[in-house]
C-alpha positions in Angstrom: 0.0 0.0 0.0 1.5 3.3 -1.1 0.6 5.6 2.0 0.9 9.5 2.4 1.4 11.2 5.6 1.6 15.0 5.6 2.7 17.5 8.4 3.5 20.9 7.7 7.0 21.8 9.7 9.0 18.6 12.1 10.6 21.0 15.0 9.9 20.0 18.4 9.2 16.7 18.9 6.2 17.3 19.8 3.0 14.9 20.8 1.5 14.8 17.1 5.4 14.8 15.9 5.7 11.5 18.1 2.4 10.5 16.9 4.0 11.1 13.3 6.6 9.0 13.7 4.6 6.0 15.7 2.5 5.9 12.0 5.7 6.1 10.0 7.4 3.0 11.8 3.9 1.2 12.0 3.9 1.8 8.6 7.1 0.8 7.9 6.7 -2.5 9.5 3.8 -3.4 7.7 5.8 -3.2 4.4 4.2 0.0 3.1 5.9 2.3 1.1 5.6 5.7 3.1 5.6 9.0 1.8 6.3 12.3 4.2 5.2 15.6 2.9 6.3 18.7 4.3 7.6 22.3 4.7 10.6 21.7 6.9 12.1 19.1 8.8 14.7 20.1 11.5 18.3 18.9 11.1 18.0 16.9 13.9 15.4 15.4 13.5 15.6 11.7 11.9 13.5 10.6 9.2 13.4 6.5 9.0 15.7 5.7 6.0 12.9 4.4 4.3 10.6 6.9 3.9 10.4 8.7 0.8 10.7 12.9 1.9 8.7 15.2 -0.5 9.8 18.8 0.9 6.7 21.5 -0.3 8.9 25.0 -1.2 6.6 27.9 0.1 8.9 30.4 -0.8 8.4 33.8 0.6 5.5 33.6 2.9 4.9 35.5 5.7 4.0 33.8 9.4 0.7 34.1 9.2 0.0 32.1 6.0 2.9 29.5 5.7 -0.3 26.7 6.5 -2.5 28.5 4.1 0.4 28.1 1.3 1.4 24.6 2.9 -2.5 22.9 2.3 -2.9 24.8 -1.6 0.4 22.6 -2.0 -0.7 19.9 -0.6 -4.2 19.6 -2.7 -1.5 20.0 -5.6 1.1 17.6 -5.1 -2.0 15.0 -4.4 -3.9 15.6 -7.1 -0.4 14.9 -9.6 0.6 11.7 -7.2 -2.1 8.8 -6.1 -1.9 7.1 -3.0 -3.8 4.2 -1.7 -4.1 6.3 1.7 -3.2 9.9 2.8 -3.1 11.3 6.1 -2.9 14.5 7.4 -2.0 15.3 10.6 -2.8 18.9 10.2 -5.2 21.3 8.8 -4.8 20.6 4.8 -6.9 20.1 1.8 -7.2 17.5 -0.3 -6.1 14.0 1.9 -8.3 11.2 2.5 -7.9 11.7 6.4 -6.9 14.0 8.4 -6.6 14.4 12.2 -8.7 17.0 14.5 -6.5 17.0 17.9 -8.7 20.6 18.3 -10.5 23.4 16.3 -10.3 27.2 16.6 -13.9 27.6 17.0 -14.3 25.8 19.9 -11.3 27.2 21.6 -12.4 30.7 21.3 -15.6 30.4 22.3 -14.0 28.1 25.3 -11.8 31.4 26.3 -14.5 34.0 25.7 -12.6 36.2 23.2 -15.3 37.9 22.0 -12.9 39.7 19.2 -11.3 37.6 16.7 -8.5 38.8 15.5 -7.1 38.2 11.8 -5.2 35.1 12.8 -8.5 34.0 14.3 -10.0 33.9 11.9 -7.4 32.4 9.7 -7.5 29.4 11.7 -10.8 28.8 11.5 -10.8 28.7 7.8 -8.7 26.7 7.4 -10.2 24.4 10.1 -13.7 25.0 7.5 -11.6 23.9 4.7 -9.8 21.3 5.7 -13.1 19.2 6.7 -15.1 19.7 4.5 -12.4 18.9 1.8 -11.3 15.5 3.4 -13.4 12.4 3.5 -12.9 11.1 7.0 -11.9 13.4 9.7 -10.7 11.8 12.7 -11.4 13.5 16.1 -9.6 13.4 18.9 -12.5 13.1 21.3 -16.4 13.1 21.3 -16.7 16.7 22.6 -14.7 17.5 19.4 -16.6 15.6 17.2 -20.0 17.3 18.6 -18.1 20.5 18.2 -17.2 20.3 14.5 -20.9 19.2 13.6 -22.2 22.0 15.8 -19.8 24.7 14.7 -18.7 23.8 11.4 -22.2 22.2 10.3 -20.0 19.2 9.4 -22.2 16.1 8.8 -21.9 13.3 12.4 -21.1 10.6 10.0 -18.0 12.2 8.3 -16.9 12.9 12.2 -14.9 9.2 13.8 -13.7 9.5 17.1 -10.3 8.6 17.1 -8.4 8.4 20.8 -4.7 9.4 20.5 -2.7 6.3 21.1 -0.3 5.7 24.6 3.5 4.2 23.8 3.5 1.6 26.5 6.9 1.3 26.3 7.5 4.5 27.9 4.4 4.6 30.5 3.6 1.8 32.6 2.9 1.6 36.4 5.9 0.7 39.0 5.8 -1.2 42.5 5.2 1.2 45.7 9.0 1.3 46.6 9.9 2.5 43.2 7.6 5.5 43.5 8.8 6.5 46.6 12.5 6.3 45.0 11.0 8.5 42.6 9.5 10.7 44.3 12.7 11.7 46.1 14.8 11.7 43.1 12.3 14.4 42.4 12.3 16.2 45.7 9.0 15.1 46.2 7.4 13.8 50.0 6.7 10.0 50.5 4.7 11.6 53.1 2.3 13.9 51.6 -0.4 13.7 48.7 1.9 14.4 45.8 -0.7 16.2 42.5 1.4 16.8 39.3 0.3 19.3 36.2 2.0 18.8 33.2 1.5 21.7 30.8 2.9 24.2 27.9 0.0 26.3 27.8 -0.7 27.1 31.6 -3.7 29.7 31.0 -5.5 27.8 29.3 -4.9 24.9 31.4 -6.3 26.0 34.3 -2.8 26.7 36.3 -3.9 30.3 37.5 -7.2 28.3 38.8 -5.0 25.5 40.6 -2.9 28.1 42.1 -5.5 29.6 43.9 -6.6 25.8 45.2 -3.0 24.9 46.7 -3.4 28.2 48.5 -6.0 27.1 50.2 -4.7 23.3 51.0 -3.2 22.5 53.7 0.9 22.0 52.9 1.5 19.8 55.4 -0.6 17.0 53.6 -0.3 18.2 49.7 2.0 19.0 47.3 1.8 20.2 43.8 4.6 19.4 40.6 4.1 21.6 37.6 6.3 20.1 34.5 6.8 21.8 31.7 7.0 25.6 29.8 7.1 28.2 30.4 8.7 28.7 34.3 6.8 29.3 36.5 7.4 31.4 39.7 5.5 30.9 42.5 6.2 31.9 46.6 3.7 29.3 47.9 5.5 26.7 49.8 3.3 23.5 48.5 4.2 24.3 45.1 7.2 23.0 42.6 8.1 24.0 39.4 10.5 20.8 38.0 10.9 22.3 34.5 10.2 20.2 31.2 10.8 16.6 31.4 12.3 14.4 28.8 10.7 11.3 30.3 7.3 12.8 32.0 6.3 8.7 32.4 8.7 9.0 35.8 6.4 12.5 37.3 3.2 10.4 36.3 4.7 7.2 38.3 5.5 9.3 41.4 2.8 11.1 41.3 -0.5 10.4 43.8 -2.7 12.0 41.4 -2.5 13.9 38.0 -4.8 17.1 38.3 -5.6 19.1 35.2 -8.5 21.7 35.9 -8.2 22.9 31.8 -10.7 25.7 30.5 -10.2 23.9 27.4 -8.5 20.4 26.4 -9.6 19.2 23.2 -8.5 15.9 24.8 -5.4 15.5 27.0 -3.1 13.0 26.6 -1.5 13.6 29.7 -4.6 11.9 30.9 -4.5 8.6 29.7 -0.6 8.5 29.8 -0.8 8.9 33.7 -3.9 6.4 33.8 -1.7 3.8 32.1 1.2 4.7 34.7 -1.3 3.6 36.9 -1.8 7.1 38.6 -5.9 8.8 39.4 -6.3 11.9 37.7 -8.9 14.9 38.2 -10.0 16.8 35.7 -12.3 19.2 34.7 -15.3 18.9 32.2 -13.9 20.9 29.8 -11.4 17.9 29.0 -12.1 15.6 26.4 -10.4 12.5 28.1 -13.1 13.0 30.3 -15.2 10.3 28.1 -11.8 8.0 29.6 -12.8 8.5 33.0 -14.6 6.3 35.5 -15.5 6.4 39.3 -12.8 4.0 39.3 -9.7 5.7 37.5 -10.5 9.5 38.5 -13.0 12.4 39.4 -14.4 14.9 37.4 -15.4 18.2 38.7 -17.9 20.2 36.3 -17.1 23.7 38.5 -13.9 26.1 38.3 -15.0 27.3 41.5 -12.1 27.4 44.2 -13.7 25.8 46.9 -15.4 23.2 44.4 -11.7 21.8 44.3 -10.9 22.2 47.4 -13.5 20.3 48.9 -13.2 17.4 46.0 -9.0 16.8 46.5 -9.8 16.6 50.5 -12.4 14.0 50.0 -10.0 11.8 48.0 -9.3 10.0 50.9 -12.9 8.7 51.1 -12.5 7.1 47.5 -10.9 4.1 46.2 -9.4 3.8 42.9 -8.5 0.9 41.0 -6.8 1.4 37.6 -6.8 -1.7 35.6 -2.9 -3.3 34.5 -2.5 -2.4 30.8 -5.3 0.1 31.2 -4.4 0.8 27.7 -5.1 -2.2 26.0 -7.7 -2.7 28.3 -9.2 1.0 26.7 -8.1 0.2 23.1 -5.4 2.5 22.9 -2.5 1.1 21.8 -0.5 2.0 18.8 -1.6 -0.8 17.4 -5.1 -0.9 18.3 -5.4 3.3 17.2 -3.8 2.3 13.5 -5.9 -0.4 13.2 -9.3 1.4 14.0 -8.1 4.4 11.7 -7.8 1.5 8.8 -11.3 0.3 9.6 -12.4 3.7 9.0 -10.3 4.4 5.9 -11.9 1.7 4.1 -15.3 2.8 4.5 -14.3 5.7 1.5 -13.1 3.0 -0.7 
């Protein structure tokens, strides 16, 4: 099978980037012949030897409309070049598939900006464009799925909920002794309630809100890690910033809880990564791993009221969790599993 998977610019490493490259080797294995198109990849990033690199030249383009430029050469190049499968991982035109990790609408109605700016409403084109030009899209959760018919007047049936997949050879749950080590190798206490927040967009996921609810916790009994960018400064004693992580499995496995009281989380991978690390989570309703979530692997709190939060992380210790061992299989959301329910859909279209 000749596949196509296209993502504008390789930089970070980011989740989708890893995501990227999870399809490529899948891919790979299978013996398909893999094709990347793209804008830019970053020298140090690796490509797989065997995939075939198509580099799109955008030229001169300002910022603000290098995606614009990048999908018009993407319905190009595919209309010149037949796959049996393309895959888009971003907002393009033209691809059989394409993911929806999120969508612009939703998130500024979610943050109340009531005026859009030009880039606003750039992104919301081409979110309008790139789904109603592809023949599957593939979202990342069921509140993002209602929110694309509701919002985008996209018809339910073009809409399959697709969870992002867990690597469960980097998170997995660890014996009671090895979480303590952890814990201290982190500068964490064995002896209090240890909550971690992983984040690179703290506004919008709900830091300055959790701020305010560690204030009002006793410090003596809980602690709270924030991983990840930018710093953040912060005088109140129960609080630690650790910086980014390389391997965030080890703040999951230390962790007593994962708390993430986001306005908006089109899904939340940080979710189900800390669930398979065997570790409780609490999370607003405004999270789309939400749908994940039972009495037994967490709480959800449909409030951003201080107090709300207060009152739910002091009741913890009146609940008992039990995360099932290989939660992720368990949940269908292994690599394997994800690639294989995105092919199921794929061959619907054909």
């Amino acid at each position: 099978m000749k596949v196509a998977l296209i993502y504008h610019r390789l930089m970070l490493r980011g989740g989708l980037e890893t995501r990227l490259f999870n399809y490529m080797n899948f891919f790979i294995k299978k013996g398909d012949e893999v094709t990347l198109i793209c804008a830019k990849v970053a020298p140090a990033i690796k490509i797989p030897q065997e995939v075939k690199i198509i580099k799109l030249n955008l030229g001169i383009t300002p910022k603000i409309y290098r995606q614009w430029r990048f999908s018009k050469k993407v319905e190009s190049y595919l209309k010149k070049n037949k796959f049996d499968l393309s895959l888009s991982l971003g907002r393009t035109v033209g691809q059989d598939l394409v993911l929806a990790p999120g969508n612009h609408l939703g998130f500024v109605a979610s943050m109340n900006k009531r005026k859009l700016r030009k880039n606003d409403k750039l992104q919301i084109k081409l979110d309008r464009l790139s789904f109603e030009k592809s023949k599957l899209i593939l979202a990342c959760s069921k509140m993002i799925k209602d929110e694309i018919h509701s919002l985008y007047n996209i018809p339910p049936e073009k809409v399959k909920v697709l969870y992002p997949p867990i690597d469960q050879t980097k998170f997995f749950k660890v014996s009671e002794k090895e979480k303590c080590e952890i814990k201290a190798d982190l500068g964490l206490s064995c002896n209090k309630t240890s909550f971690v927040f992983v984040s690179s967009s703290h506004s919008r996921k709900g830091l300055p809100l959790l701020i305010n609810i560690f204030k009002e916790l006793d410090s003596s009994m809980f602690e709270l890690a924030i991983i990840g960018y930018p710093e953040v400064k912060t005088t109140i004693p129960n609080i630690k910033f650790l910086g980014f992580m390389e391997e965030p499995a080890k703040i999951y496995q230390a962790a007593d809880y994962t708390i993430h009281p986001a306005k908006y989380e089109p899904f939340g991978q940080i979710i189900t990564e800390s669930l398979e690390c065997g570790t409780p989570v609490i999370v607003s309703s405004m999270t789309g791993a939400k749908e994940i979530v039972t009495k037994k692997t967490g709480v959800i709190i449909d409030s951003f009221k201080i107090q709300d939060w207060v009152s739910s992380i002091n009741s913890l210790t009146k609940k008992t969790f039990d995360i099932e061992s290989s939660f992720a299989e368990k949940s269908g959301l292994t690599l394997e599993q994800h690639i294989n329910k995105m092919l199921l859909f794929s061959n619907e279209l054909f």
